[in-house]
SELUMDREN-198616 format. One record per residue (C-alpha): residue number from 1; residue in one letter; x, y, z. Coordinates in pm, 1 decimal. Each point is the difference from the previous one (the first is absolute). Example, Ala and Ser with C-alpha at 12.3 -4.5 7.8 and 13.67 -1.06 7.14 Angstrom:
2
  seq  type         X         Y         Z
    1     A    1230.0    -450.0     780.0
    2     S     137.0     344.0     -66.0
//
This chain:
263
  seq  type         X         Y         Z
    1     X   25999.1   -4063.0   -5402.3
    2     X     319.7     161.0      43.2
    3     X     206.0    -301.1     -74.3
    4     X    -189.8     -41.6    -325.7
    5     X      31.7     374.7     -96.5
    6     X     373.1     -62.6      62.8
    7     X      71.0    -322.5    -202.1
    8     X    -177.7     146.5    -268.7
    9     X     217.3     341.4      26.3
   10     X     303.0    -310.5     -42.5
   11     X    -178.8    -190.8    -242.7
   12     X     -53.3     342.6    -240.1
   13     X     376.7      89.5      99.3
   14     X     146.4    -337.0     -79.6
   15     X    -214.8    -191.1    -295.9
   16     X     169.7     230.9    -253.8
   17     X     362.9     107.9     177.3
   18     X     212.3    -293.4     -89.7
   19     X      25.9     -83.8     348.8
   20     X    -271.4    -249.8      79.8
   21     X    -359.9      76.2     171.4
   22     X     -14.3    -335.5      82.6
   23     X     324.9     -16.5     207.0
   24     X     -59.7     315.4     129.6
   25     X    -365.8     -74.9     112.6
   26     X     179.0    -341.9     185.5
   27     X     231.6     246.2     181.8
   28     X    -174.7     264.6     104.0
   29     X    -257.0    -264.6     159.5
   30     X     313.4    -147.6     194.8
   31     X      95.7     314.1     109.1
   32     X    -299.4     186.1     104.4
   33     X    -188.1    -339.9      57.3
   34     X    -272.5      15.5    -205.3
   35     X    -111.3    -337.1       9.6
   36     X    -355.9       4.5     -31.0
   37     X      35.9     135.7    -355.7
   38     X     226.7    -182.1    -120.6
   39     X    -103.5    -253.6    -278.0
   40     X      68.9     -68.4    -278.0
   41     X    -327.4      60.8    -160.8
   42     X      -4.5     304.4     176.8
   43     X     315.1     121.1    -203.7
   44     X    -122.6    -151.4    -311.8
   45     X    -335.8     237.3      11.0
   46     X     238.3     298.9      63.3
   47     X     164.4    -143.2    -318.0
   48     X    -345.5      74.7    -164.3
   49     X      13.9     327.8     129.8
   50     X     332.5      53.7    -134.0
   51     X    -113.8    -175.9    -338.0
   52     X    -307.8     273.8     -48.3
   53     X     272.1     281.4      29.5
   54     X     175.0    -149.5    -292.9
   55     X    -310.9     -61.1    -197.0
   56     X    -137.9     401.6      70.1
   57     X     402.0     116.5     -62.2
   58     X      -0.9    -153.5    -311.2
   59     X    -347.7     -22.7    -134.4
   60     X     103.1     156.0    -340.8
   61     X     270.5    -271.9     -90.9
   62     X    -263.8    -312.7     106.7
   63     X    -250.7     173.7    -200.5
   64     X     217.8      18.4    -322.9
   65     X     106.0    -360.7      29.9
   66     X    -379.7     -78.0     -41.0
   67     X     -81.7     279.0    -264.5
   68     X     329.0       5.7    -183.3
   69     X     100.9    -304.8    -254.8
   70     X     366.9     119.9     -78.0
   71     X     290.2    -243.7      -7.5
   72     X     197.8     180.0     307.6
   73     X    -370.9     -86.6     243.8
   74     X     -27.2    -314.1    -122.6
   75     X     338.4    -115.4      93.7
   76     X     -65.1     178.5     346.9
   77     X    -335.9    -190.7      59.5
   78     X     190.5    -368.0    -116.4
   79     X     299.3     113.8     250.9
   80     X    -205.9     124.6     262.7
   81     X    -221.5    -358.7     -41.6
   82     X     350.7    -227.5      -5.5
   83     X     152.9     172.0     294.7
   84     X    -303.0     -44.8     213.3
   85     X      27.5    -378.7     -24.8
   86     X     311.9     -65.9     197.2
   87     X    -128.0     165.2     334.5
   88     X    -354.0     -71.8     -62.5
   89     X      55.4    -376.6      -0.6
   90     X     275.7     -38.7     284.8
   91     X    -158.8     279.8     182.1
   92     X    -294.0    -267.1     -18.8
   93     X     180.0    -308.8      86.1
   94     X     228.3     107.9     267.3
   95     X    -244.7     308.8     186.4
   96     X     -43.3    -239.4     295.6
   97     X     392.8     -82.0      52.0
   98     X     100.9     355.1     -66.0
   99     X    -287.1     123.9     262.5
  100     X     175.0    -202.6     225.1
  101     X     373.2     -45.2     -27.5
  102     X      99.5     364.1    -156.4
  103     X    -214.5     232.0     221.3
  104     X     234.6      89.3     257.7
  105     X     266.6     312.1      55.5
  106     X     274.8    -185.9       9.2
  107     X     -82.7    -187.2    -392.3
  108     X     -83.3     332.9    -130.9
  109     X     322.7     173.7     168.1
  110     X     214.9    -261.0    -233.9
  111     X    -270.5      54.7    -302.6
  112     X     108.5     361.1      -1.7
  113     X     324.3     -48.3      -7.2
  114     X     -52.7    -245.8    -237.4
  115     X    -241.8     233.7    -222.0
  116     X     256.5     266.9      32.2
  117     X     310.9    -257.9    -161.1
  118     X    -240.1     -62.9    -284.3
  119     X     -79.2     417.4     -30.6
  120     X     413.8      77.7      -9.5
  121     X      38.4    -252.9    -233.0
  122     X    -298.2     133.3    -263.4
  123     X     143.5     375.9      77.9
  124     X     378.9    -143.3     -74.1
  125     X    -102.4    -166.2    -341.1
  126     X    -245.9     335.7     -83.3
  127     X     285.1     246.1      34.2
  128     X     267.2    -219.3    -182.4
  129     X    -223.0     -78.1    -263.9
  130     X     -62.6     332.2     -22.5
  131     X     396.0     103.1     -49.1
  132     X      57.7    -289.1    -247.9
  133     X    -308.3     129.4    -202.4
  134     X     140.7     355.6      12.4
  135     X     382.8    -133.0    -119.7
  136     X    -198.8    -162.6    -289.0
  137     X    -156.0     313.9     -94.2
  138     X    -363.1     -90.1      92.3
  139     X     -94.2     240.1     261.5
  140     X    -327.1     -90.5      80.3
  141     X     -47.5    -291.1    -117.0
  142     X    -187.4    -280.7     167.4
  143     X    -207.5    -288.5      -0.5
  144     X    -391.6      19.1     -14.6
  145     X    -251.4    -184.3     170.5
  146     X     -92.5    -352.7    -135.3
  147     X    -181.6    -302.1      97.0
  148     X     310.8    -171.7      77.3
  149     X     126.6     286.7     186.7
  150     X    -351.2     -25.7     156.5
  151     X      43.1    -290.5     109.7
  152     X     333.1      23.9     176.5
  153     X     -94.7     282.4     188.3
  154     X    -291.5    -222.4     107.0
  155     X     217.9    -227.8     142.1
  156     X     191.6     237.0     228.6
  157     X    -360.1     123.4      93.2
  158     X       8.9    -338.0     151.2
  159     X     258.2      93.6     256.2
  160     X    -254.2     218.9     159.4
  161     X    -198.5    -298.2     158.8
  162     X     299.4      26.6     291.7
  163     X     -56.2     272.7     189.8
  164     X     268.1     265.3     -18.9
  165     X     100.7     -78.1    -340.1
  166     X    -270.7     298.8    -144.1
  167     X    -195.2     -69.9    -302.4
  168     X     101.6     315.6    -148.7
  169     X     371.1      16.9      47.8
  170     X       7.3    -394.8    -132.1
  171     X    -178.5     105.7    -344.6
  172     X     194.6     310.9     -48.6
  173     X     324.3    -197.3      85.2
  174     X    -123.6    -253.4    -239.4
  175     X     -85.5     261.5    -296.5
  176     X     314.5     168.7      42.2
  177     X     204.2    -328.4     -25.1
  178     X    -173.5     -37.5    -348.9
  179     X     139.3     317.4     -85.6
  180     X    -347.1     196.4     -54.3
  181     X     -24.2     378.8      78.3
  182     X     -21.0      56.4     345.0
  183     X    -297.4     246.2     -60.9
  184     X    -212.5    -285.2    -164.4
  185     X     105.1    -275.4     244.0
  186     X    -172.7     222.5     261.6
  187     X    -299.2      40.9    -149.7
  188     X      -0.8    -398.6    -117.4
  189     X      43.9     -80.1     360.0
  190     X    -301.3     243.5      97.4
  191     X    -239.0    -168.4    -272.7
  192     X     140.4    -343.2      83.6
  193     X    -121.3      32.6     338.1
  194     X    -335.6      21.3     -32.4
  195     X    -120.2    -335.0     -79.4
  196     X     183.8    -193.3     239.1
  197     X    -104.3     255.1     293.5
  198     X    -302.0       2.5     -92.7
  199     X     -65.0    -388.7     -54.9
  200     X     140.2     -18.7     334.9
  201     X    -182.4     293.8     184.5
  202     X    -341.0    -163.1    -132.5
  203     X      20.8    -360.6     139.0
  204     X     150.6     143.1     316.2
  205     X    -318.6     208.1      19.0
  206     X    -233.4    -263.3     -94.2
  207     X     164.4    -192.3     287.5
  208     X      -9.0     254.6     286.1
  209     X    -351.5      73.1    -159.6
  210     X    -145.2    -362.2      48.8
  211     X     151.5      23.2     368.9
  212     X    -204.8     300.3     129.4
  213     X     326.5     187.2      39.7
  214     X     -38.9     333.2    -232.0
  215     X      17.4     271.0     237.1
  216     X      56.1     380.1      26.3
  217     X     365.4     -11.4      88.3
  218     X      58.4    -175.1    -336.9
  219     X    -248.3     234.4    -185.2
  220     X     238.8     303.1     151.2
  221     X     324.4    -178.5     -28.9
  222     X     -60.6     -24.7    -397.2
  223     X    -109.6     339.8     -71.8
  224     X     282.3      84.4     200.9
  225     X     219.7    -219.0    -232.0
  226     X    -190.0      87.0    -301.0
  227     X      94.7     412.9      20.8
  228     X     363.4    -118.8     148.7
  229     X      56.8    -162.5    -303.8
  230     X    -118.5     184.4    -267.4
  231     X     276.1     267.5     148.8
  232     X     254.4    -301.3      21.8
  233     X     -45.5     -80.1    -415.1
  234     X      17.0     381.9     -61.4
  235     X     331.2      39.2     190.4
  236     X     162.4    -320.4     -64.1
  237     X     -41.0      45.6    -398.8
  238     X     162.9     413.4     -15.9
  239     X     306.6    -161.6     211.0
  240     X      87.9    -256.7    -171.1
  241     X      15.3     189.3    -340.2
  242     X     295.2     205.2     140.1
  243     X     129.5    -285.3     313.6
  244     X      90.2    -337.6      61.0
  245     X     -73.2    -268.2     260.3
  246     X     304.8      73.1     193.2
  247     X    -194.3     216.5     264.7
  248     X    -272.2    -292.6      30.2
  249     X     337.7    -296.1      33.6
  250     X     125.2     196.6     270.2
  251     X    -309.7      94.8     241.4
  252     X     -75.8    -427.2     -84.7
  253     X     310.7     -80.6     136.3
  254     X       6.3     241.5     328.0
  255     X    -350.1    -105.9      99.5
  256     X      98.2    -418.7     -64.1
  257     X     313.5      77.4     231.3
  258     X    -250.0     162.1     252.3
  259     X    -202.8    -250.5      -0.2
  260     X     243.1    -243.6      29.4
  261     X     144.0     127.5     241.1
  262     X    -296.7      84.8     225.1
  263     X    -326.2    -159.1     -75.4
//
């Protein structure tokens, strides 16, 4: 019970924090030896967990893209759609290799230093953007959301199959490199997550379902994830309207050396 109450705390903590639940989760079972809850369907149902808190946060904005017919939610419905394919159908095709090549400390160690590369390079070309745009005289100006732009973000959703990478920090990264505000690529990369979480929390439930192996610990371990998380979105979205990723690219980086160097 308490291991499940604590990789939910982690999953609630690190689904959202562009530092990678999934990596973390791998880690923390290495280092505290958690082995008996440790697979991958067992993260995937916290992913559901995580999923509903995104869902509740943002109930209002999923509810307009039903009710509302303007322009601006149709184009975030298509781009939502588009930039659930990549992930959805290599997520699919490779869920059995990644389960068992990627899924150990030392792979995710090198993903976050990888993941962190890819976040200083998105921050670089977001602040000197925003200096050429200000020389130009268009303070303020940037790109909106589009399908294509949809799309592209998808693809660096894709990244987050390797543990360590984070699904969050990959789409923001992704959005910022198409030079969209940094306030909407946050809230894309909320909206955008809730299909392919919840596509994959479902059949990962079905399966432990059909196997007899729903259980109290992972009935705790959600809600725990579930409440975690819902504080997670709230946080995450008030400090990246004022910060960067810097703070995220350096704790990535000291915890892939310490793991590196001692796991």
């Amino acid at each position: 019970m308490i291991e499940a109450i604590i990789l939910g705390a982690i999953q609630g903590i690190t689904e959202f924090l562009p530092i990678s639940s999934s990596g973390h989760l791998i880690i923390i079972r290495e280092v505290l030896g958690l082995k008996n809850v440790g697979s991958l369907s067992f993260d995937a149902v916290l992913q559901l967990a995580t999923t509903l808190a995104v869902i509740v946060y943002f109930w209002k904005d999923l509810i307009a893209l039903v009710r509302v017919r303007d322009t601006k939610k149709k184009i975030l419905i298509w781009a939502i759609v588009v930039g659930t394919i990549p992930a959805a159908i290599l997520g699919f095709i490779f869920e059995q290799k990644i389960d068992s090549v990627f899924r150990n400390a030392h792979t995710v160690a090198w993903a976050l230093i990888a993941g962190s590369v890819l976040f200083f390079i998105a921050e670089r070309y977001s602040a000197q953007r925003a200096l050429k745009n200000i020389d130009a005289g268009l303070i303020g100006q940037q790109k909106e959301l589009s399908v294509l732009r949809g799309f592209w973000v998808g693809c660096f959703q894709v990244l987050a199959l390797i543990p360590g990478m984070s699904r969050s920090g990959s789409t923001i990264s992704g959005g910022l490199l198409t030079g969209m505000k940094r306030e909407e690529v946050v809230r894309f990369s909320f909206l955008l997550s809730v299909p392919i979480l919840l596509g994959s929390g479902l059949k990962k439930l079905f399966d432990l379902g059909a196997s007899g192996t729903v259980d109290t610990s992972l009935v705790v371990g959600s809600l725990v994830a579930f409440v975690v998380g819902l504080a997670s979105i709230h946080f995450l979205i008030k400090y990246l309207q004022k910060h960067t990723l810097n703070v995220f690219i350096v704790y990535r980086i000291l915890l892939a050396v310490v793991v590196l160097l001692f796991l």
